[in-house]
C-alpha positions, 0 to 999 in steps of 0.5 A, a space after each residue: 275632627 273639624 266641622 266646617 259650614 257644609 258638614 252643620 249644614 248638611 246635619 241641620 238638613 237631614 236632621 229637621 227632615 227626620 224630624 219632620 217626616 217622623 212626625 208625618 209618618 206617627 200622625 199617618 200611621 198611629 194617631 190619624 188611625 186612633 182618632 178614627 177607631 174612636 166613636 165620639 167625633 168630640 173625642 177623636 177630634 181631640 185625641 188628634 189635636 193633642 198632638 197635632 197642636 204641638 207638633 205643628 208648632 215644631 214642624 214649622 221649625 224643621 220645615 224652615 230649618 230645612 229650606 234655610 239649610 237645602 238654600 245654604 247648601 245650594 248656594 256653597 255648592 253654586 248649584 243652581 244649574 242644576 234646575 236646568 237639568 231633568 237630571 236632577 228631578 229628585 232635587 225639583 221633587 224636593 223642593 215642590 214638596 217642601 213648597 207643598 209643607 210650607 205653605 200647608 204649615 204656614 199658612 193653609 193650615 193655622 187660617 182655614 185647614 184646621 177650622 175646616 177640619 175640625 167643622 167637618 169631622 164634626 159632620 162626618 167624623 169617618 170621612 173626615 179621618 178617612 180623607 184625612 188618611 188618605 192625603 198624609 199617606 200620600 203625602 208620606 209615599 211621595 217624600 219617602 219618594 223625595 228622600 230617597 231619591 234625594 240620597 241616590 242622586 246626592 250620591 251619583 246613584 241615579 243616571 
């Protein structure tokens, strides 16, 4: 069997989203619930930055890896028509949300989200989690949204 361009980049893609939204669905479902369960606001902080330092460093790998690989495909396809069309929304959703981690990942996050988070747990260590929860779950249903989508309409599955 024969790989050729399409095929990697197709792997690279799918694979940097697994390991993307994998990581995004442990932190919302396991470790942001963890943290929260415990009383010590020092405590929780640092049961959730034992994970989150080193997974924010491989995310933004898997979020560049699959803007690299999504551009790749769109242009081997010449389907940069399709954004003209609302047809293709799922393929406008995808895109918004990996705008969204982008820049949450490269730049809110390492200059003022993680300071600001860690200044307010602090503070209020329930809200905090709380809020922290809400948003990563929210953010979890609309890519599952994206990704699912995104299968469908590769696929012809969506009118």
């Amino acid at each position: 069997m024969i790989f050729n361009d399409i095929t990697l980049a197709r792997a690279i893609h799918v694979l940097a989203l697994v390991h993307w939204f994998g990581g995004v669905a442990a932190v919302t479902t396991i470790i942001l619930p963890k943290a929260r369960a415990m009383a010590n606001p020092k405590d929780a902080i640092e049961a959730f930055e034992a994970f989150e330092r080193p997974f924010a460093q491989q995310v933004r790998v898997s979020v560049f890896l699959v803007g690299l690989s999504g551009v790749y495909l769109l242009a081997k396809y010449d389907a940069w028509n399709r954004f003209q069309h609302v047809s293709f929304w799922w393929l406008h959703l995808m895109v918004l949300i990996w705008i969204a981690f982008a820049t949450m990942v490269f730049v809110l996050e390492p200059l003022a989200v993680h300071r600001a988070f860690h200044d307010f747990a602090l503070k209020q260590k329930e809200f905090a989690f709380r809020l922290a929860i809400l948003l990563h779950t929210i953010a979890l249903f609309v890519s599952a949204l994206a990704i699912i989508a995104g299968v469908f309409g590769a696929h012809g599955g969506l009118p």
